[in-house]
N, C-alpha and C positions, 0 to 999 in steps of 0.2 A: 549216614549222610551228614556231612560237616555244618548242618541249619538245624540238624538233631544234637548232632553231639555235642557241638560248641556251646550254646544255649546251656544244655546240661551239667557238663562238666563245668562250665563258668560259672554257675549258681553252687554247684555242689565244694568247688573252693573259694566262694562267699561265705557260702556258711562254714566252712571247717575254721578258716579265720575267724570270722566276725562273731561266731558262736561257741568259739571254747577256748575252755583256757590254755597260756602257753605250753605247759606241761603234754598236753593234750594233742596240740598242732606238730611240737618238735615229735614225737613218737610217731604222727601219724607221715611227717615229712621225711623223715628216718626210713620207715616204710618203703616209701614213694623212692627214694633212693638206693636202698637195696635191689631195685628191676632190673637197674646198672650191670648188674652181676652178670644178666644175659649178655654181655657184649665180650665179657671175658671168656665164654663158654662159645659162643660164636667162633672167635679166634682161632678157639683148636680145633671145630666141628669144617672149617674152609682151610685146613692144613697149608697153612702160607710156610715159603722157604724160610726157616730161623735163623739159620744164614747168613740169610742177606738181610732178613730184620735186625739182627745183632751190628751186622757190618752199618747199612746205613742208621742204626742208633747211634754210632760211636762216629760216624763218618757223611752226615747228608750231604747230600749232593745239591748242593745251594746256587739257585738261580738269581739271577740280576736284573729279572725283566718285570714289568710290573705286575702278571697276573700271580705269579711265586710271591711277590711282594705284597701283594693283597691276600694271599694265603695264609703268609704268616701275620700280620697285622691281627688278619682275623682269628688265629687260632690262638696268640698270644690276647686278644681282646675277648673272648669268650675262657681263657684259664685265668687271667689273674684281672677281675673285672673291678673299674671304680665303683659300679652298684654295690658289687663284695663286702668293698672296704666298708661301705657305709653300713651295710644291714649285719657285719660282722659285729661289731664295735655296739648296735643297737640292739641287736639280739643279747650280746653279753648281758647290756642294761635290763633290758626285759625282761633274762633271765634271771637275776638277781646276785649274778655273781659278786663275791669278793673277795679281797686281797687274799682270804686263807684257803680258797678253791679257784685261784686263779690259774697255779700251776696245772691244773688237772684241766683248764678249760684252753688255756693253750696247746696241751698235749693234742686232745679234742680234735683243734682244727687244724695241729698239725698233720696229724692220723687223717681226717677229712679230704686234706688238700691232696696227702701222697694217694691215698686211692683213689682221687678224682683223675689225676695226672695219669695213674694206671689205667685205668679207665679209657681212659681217652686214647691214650696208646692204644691199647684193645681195638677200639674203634675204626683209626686208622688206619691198625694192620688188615682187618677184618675188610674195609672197604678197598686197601692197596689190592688187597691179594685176592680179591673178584671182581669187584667193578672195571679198577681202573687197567688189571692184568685185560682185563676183556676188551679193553677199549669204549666199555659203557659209561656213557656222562647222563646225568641226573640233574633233573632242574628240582624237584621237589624230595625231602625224605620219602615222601607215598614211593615214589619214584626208585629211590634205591632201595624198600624193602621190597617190592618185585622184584624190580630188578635180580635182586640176589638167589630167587627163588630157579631158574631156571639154570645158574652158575654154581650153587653151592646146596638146592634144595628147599624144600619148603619148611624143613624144620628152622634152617636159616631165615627165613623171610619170618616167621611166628615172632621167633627170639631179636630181632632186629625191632618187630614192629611192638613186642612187650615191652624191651627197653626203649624205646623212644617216647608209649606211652605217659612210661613212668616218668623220665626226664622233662617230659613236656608239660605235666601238672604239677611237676616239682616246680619248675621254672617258673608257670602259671601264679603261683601261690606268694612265692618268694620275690619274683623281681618286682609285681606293684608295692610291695609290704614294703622293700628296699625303698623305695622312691616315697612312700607313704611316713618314713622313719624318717627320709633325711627334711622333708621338706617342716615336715612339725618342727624338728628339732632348732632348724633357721631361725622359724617365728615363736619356738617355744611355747607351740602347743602342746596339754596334755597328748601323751601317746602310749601303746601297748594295749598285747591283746588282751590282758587279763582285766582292764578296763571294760568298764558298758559301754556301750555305744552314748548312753545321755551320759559320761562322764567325759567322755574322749567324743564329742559329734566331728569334729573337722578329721581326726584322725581316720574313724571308721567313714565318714562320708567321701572322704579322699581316697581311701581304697576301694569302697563302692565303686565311684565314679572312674576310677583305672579299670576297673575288670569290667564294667561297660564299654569301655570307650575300645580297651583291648579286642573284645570281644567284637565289635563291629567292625572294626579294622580288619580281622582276619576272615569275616565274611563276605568284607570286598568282590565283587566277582572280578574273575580276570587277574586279581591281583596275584604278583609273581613273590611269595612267603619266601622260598630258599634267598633269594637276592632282596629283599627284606633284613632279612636275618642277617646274612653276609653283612651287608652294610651296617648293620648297626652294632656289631664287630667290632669291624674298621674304625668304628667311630669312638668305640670303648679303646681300642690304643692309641688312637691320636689325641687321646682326653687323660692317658696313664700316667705320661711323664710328667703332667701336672697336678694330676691324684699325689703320684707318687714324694715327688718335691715337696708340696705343703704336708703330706703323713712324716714324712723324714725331720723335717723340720718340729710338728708336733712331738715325735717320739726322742727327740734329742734336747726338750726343753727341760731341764734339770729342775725349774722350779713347780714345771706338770707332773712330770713323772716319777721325780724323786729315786729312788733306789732300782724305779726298772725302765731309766734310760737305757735307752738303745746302747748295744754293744757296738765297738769297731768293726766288726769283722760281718754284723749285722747290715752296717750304713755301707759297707763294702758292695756286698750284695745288694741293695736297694739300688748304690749309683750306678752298677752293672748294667745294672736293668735298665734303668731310665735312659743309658745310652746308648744300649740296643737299641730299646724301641725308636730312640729319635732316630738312629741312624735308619734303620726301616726305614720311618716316614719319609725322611728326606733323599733316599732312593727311590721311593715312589712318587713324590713329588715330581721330581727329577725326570722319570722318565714316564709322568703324562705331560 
């Protein structure tokens, strides 16, 4: 029951932060993101046409209308999120990296990013090619890991509902930490997990204070969590192109960066992006 388990889990990633050291959390968050793994094993266990995954890989079939437009908003604002950038860049620090192990910590999140994206793919093929083949819509994840048990099996529904687990206390863990990094770093409070709590009080009492507040929020009754989520999506791409413009800007400043400004072909790729996403927006602007 979700007054059991929330409670629980929300204390038990209090402490895994607030009581060990970085070394300690990244192994056990590491962990927590290997469950992922389930959603690639899903894939071939609900035998979708590869086919036609291959063809609309190379070829989507791209709508104009706005609820396709909030789909992607949201699927672009949940992969390349501004929370990201923040606790990317703050984890580096935390972690202690520097200049002569930087290369290897780029590779890192390079490596990170491509099998998140895989991942994710997985995901969507996993739910194309039973839910939405079935005509089954879902208001909640509880929702689609039944769901899938009567379309692809109960071993499907297990491995849907392990890896959701897993990503959900990854999330848990990470996005307050995210929001706990960026906002010390404003005011230049002491921060990081390897700190006490009496060295760092605003840092650890601000993450306290997030996985409460989290926490009650999702015990809301009545409250609708999938269009929760959705929406706060949405709201992570409409907040990107101005992530992204001031990171661009950061990363191109010769007297910041020194020797690892941003490349052309780098800032290529960044503007891309940023005018995808606007253009998204201002389609779905458009047609509410």
């Amino acid at each position: 029951p979700p007054y059991v388990a929330v409670p629980v889990l929300a204390v038990a990633v209090w402490f895994l932060v607030t009581r060990g050291s970085y070394q300690r959390v990244e192994k056990v968050l590491l962990v927590l993101s290997m469950f992922a793994v389930t959603y690639v094993a899903l894939a071939f266990l609900v035998r979708p046409d590869w086919g036609l995954v291959l063809r609309r890989t190379l070829v989507p079939a791209i709508q104009f209308d706005t609820q396709y437009m909030l789909a992607v908003l949201a699927t672009v604002g949940t992969t390349i999120t501004p929370w990201a950038a923040v606790y990317m860049q703050a984890s580096i620090v935390d972690k202690g990296v520097t200049m002569r192990s930087f290369r290897n910590a780029r590779l890192d999140v390079m490596f990170g990013a491509a099998v998140g994206n895989v991942v994710s793919a997985f995901i969507i093929i996993s739910t194309a090619a039973t839910l939405f083949a079935q005509g089954i819509q879902v208001e909640s994840a509880e929702e689609a890991a039944l769901a899938l048990a009567p379309v692809a099996g109960r071993l499907a529904e297990t491995l849907f509902g392990v890896g959701l687990l897993g990503a959900s206390l990854l999330a848990a863990s990470v996005l307050p930490l995210a929001t706990t990094y960026a906002v010390c770093e404003v005011f230049g409070w002491e921060r990081g997990i390897d700190h006490k709590p009496q060295d760092a009080p605003v840092f650890f009492g601000l993450y306290t204070g997030l996985i409460i507040v989290s926490a009650l929020i999702v015990l809301i009754p009545g409250l609708r969590l999938f269009v929760l989520m959705w929406v706060s999506q949405v709201a992570n791409a409409l907040l990107l192109p101005v992530v992204l413009v001031l990171m661009l800007k950061l990363a191109n400043a010769s007297d910041l960066m020194g020797e690892w400004k941003n490349r052309r072909w780098m800032n290529g790729v960044v503007i891309a992006l940023t005018v995808l996403v606007s253009a998204a927006t201002v389609v779905l602007v458009v047609g509410l």
